[in-house]
Legacy VTK file of the C-alpha trace (Angstrom):
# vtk DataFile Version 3.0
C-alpha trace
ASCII
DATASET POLYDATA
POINTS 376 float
-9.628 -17.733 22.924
-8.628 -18.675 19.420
-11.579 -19.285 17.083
-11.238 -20.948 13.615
-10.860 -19.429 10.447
-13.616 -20.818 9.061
-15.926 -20.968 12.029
-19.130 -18.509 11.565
-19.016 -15.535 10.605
-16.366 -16.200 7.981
-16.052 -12.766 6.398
-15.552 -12.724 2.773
-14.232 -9.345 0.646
-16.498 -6.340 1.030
-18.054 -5.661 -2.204
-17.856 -2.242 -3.990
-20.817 -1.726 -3.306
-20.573 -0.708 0.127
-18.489 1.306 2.767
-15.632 -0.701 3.758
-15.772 -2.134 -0.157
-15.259 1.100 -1.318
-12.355 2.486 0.977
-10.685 -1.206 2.269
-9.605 -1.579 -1.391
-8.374 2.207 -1.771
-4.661 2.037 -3.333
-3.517 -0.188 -6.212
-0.187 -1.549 -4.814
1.784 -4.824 -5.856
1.382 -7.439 -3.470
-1.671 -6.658 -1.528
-2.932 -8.411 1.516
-6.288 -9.815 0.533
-9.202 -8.732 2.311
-10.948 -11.793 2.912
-7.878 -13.116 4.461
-7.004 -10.153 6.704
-10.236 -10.219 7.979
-10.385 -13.659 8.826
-6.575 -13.999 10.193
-7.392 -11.385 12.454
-11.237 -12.201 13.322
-9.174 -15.822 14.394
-6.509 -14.720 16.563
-7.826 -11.906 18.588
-10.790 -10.037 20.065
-12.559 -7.122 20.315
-10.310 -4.235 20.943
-7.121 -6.147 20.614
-4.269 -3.863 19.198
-2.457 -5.522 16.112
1.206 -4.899 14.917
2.504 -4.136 11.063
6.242 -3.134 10.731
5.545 -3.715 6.924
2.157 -2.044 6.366
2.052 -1.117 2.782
-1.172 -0.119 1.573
-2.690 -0.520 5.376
-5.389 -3.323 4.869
-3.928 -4.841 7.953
-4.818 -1.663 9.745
-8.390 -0.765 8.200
-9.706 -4.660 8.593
-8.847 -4.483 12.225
-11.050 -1.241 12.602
-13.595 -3.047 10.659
-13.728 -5.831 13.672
-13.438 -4.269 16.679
-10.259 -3.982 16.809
-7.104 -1.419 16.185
-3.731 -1.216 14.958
-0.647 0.289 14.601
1.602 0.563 10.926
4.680 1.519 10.171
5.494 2.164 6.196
8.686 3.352 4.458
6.834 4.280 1.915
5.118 7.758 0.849
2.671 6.294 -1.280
1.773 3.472 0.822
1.478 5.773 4.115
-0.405 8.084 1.905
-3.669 5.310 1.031
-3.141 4.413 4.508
-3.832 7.323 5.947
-6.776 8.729 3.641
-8.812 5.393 4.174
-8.353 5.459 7.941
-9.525 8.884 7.618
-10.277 10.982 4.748
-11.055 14.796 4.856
-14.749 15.199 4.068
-15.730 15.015 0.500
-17.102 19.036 0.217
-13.888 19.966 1.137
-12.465 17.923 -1.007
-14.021 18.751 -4.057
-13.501 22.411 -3.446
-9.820 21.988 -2.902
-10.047 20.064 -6.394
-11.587 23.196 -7.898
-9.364 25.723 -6.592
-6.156 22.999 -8.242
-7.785 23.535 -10.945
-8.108 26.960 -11.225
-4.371 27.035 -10.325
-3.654 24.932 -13.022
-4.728 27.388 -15.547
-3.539 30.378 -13.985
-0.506 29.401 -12.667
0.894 26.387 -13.934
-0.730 27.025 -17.716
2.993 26.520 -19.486
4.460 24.168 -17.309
4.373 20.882 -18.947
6.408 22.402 -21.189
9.148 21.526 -18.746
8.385 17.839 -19.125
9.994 15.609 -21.788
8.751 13.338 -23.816
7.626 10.592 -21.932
5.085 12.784 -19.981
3.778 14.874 -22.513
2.985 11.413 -24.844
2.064 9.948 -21.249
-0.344 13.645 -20.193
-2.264 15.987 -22.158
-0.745 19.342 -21.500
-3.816 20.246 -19.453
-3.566 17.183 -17.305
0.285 17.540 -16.898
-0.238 20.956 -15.801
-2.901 19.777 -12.672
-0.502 17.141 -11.810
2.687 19.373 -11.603
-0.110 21.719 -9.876
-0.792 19.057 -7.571
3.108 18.032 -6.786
3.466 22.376 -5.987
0.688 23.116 -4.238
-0.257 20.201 -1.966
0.356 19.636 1.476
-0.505 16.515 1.629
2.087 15.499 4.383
0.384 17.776 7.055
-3.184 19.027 5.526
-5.542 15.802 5.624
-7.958 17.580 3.036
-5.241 18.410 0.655
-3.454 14.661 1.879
-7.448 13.156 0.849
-6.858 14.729 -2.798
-3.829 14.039 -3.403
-4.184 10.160 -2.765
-7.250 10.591 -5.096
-5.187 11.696 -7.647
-1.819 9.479 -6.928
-4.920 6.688 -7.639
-5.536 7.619 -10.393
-2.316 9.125 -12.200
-2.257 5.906 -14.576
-3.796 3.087 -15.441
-6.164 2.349 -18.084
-7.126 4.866 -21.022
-9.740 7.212 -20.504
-10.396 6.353 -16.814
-7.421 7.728 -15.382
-5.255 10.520 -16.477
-2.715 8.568 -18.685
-2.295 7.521 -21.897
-2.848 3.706 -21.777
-1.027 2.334 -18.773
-0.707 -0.552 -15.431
-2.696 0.708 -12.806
-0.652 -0.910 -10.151
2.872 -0.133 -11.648
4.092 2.399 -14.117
6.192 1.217 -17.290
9.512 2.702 -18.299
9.771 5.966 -20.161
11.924 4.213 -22.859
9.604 1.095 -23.501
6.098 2.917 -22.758
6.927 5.958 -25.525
7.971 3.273 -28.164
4.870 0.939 -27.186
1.975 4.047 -27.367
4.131 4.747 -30.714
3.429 1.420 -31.896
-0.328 1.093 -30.895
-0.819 4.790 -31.522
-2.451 5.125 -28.332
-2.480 9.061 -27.408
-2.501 11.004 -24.264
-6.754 11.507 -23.467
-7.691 14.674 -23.985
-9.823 15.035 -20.806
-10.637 17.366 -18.341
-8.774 16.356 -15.045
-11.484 17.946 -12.740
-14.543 16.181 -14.281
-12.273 12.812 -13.767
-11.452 13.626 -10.513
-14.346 14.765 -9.210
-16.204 11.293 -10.341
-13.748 9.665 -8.414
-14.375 11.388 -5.396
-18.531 10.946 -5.826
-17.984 7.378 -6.344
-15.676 6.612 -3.492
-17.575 8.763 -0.806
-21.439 7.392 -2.417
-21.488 4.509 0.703
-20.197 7.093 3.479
-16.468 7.015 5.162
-14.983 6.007 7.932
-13.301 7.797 10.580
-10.588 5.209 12.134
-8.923 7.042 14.667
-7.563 4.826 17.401
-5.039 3.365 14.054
-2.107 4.805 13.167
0.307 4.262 10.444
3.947 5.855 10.772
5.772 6.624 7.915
9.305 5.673 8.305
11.436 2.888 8.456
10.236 0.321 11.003
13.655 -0.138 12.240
14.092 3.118 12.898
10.440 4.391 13.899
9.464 0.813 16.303
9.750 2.433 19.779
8.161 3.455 22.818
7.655 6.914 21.589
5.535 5.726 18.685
3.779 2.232 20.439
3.212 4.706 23.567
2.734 2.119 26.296
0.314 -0.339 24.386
0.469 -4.089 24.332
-0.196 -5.945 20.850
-1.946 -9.531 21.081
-0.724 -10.007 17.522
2.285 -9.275 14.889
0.876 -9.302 11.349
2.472 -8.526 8.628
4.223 -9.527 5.224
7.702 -8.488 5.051
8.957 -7.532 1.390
10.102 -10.572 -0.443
13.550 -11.336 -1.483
14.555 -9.850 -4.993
11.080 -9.755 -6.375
10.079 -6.043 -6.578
11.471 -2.730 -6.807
8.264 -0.570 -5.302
10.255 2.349 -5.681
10.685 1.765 -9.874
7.015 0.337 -9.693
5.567 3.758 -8.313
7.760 6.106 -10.062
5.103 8.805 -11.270
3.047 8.113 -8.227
6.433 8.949 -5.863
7.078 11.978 -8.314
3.773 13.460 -7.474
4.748 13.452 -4.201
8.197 15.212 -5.124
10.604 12.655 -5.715
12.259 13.011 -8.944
10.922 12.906 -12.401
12.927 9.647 -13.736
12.834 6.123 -13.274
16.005 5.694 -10.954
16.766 3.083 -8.711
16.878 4.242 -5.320
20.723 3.214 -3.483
18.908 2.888 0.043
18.839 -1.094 0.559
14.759 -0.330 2.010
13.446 0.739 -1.001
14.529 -1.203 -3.503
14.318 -4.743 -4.200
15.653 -6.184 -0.888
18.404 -8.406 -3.058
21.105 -8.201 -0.974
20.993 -11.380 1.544
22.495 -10.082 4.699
21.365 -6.997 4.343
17.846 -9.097 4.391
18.653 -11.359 7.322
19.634 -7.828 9.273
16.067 -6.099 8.296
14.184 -9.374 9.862
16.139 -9.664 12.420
15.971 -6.073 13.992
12.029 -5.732 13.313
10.929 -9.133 14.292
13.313 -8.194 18.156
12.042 -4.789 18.244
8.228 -5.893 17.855
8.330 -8.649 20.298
8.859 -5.782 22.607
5.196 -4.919 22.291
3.528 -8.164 22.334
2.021 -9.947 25.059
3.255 -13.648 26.578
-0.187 -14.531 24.475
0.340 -12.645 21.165
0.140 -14.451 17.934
2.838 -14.303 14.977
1.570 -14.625 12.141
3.851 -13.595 9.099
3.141 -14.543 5.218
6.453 -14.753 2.905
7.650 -16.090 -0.429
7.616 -19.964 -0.661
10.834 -19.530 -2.635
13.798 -20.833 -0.643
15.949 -17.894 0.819
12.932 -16.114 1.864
10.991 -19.207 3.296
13.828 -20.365 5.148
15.621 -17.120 6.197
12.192 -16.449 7.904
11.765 -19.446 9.584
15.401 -19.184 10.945
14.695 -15.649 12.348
11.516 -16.261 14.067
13.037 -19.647 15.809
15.577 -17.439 17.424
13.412 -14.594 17.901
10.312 -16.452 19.653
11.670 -19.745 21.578
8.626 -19.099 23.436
6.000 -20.318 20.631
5.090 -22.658 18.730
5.336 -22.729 15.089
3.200 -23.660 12.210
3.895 -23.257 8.863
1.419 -23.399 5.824
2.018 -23.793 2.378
-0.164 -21.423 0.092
0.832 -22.391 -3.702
-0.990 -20.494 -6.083
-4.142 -21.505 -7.189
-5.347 -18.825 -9.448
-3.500 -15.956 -11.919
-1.119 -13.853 -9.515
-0.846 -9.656 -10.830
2.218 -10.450 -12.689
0.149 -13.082 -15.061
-2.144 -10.426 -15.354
0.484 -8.465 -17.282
2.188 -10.841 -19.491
4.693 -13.381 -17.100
3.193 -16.784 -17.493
6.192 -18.338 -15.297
4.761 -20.563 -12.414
5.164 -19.002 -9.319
6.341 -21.169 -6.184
3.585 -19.247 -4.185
3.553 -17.890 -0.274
3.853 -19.396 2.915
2.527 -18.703 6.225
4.212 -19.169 9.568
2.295 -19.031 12.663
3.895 -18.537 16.031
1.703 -19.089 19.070
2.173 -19.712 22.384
3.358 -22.745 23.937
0.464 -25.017 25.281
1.187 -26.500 28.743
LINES 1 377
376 0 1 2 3 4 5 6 7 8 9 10 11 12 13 14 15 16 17 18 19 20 21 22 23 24 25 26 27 28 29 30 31 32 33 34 35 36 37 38 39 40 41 42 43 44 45 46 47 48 49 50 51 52 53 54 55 56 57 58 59 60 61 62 63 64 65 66 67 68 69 70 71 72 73 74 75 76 77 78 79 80 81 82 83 84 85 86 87 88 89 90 91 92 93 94 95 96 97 98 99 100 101 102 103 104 105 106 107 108 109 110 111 112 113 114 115 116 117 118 119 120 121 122 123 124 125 126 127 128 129 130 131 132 133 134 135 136 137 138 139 140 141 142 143 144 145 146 147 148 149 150 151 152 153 154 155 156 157 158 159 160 161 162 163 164 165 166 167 168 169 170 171 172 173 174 175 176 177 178 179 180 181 182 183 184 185 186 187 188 189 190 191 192 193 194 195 196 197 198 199 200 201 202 203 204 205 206 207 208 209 210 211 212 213 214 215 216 217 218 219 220 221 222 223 224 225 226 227 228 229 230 231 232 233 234 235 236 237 238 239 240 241 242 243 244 245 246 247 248 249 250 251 252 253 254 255 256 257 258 259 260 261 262 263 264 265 266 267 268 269 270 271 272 273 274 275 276 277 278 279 280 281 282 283 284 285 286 287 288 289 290 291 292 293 294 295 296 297 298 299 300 301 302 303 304 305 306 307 308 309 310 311 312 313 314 315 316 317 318 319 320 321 322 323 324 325 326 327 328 329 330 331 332 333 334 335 336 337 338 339 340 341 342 343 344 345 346 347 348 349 350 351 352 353 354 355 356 357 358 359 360 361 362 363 364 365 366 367 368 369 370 371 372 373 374 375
């Protein structure tokens, strides 16, 4: 039965100070899902141990808000460092060995790794003291994090925090939720004469881990995020033989963002290459080629409506710019004939991440598109 979204309880965003504060919000990414609205999208459309769809999962709050009410879901996310913060906040090692594993990096760091950033150019030695560059190429070498969920805990811990502001994260001062350009951040840090902290990456990293773990974790093991492309991973082998009473997601927006140039150092941790290059595969760039766009909806929109029931609920937030608002309409009128659609405009009411670093443009804000089923 569908329940409104502002019909008691109406959940508002965990605070830090608890659990599902703490570990919902693991990740910076561009273009989150807000909590809040997660919550109460999905606390409005289904029930208690409804499964939920995400072909476009990102940082997973889609899948760790349905956990947090009852329900569970299933992610797919091209992504490494998106399926990476997915995974550790559905389930993260526990914290002892954690912290030991941090230790033992450490050590490794010193021993083995002592000369390495040596290796490094200039942008990472201004960017890293040499004993912090040295745990993070120790990190990239030694970590299993694809396979190892202790050594896949760490290394999200440290992905977190590989840049961002000075002195609480390992980089010289930085965006937390995207990394500059080698060329523009040397000359800027030049400028300001802002220098690489000299701190010791195990005391930072171990305060991390006490602070995230203070409330208790989670252990979320009915979700699952894939990491792949949707297109290619959406199938029976992966969605088993379950049935999804709703399709949530965001798809990536038209010729907005390059996630691949945004997480860089964060992707070169986890052993892509050490430059800022764009990345030729049209999935992990900025999506600005138009039919290759119509063909990515398309094909994941068909391939999910596979798994849903005759009830399911569509709901899918986009850009309110043109091309993307009405290429997605388009799609889902051919795709579901069955439903109904609503759509609902969501301007932008308050400072979006890009004001927050220095584009003052108005933004034509989001829209949401609801497809339910047809009433009799």
């Amino acid at each position: 039965m569908l329940k409104s979204m502002t019909s008691p309880p109406y959940y508002t965003k965990p605070t830090s100070g608890t659990l599902d504060g703490r570990w919902c919000s693991f990740g910076p990414y561009y273009a989150m899902f807000p909590i809040d609205f997660s919550l109460n999208t999905i606390y409005s459309y289904t029930n208690v141990n409804d499964w939920v769809l995400d072909p476009f999962c990102g940082r997973g709050t889609v899948l760790y808000t349905a956990e947090m009410l009852g329900r569970h879901a299933v992610g797919f996310e091209i992504s490494k460092l998106g399926w990476l913060y997915s995974s550790v906040k559905l389930s993260p090692a526990k914290k002892n060995t954690v912290v030991k594993r941090a230790k033992e990096l450490f050590e490794l760091s010193i021993t083995k790794y002592q000369h390495s950033y040596k290796e490094y150019d200039e942008f990472f030695n201004t960017c890293y003291s040499p004993q912090v560059l040295n745990f993070l190429i120790a990190a990239r070498e030694e970590l299993s994090w694809k396979t190892n969920k202790r050594d896949r805990t760490l290394m999200a811990f440290i992905a977190v925090s590989a840049h961002g502001e000075d002195g609480q994260t390992f980089s010289n001062q930085m965006q937390h939720v995207k990394a500059c350009g080698p060329n523009y951040a040397i000359k800027w840090w030049k400028e300001k004469g802002f220098k690489a902290p000299n701190i010791n990456p195990l005391d930072l990293i171990i305060k991390k881990i006490e602070w995230r773990y203070a409330k208790g974790f989670n252990n979320f093991y009915e979700s699952k995020i894939i990491l792949g492309d949707s297109g290619k991973k959406i199938s029976r082998r992966y969605l088993k033989d379950k049935k999804f009473k709703m399709l949530f997601t965001s798809p990536p927006y038209y010729k907005v963002t390059d996630y691949h140039l945004d997480q860089w150092i964060r992707l070169w941790l986890l052993g892509e290459t050490n430059e800022q290059k764009f990345n030729p595969d049209p999935n992990k760039n900025n999506f600005g080629n138009q039919e290759h766009y119509i063909n990515l909806l398309t094909e994941i929109f068909t391939k999910s409506k596979k798994f849903l029931t005759e009830d399911a609920t569509v709901y899918i937030r986009t850009d309110a710019r043109d091309f993307s608002k009405k290429t997605t309409i388009e799609i889902l009128k051919n795709v579901f004939k069955d439903k109904e659609m609503t759509i609902i405009e969501r301007p932008f009411l308050k400072r979006t991440q890009t004001a927050l670093h220095g584009d003052i443009r108005q933004k034509p804000g989001e829209c949401d598109i609801i497809l339910t089923p047809l009433k009799n």
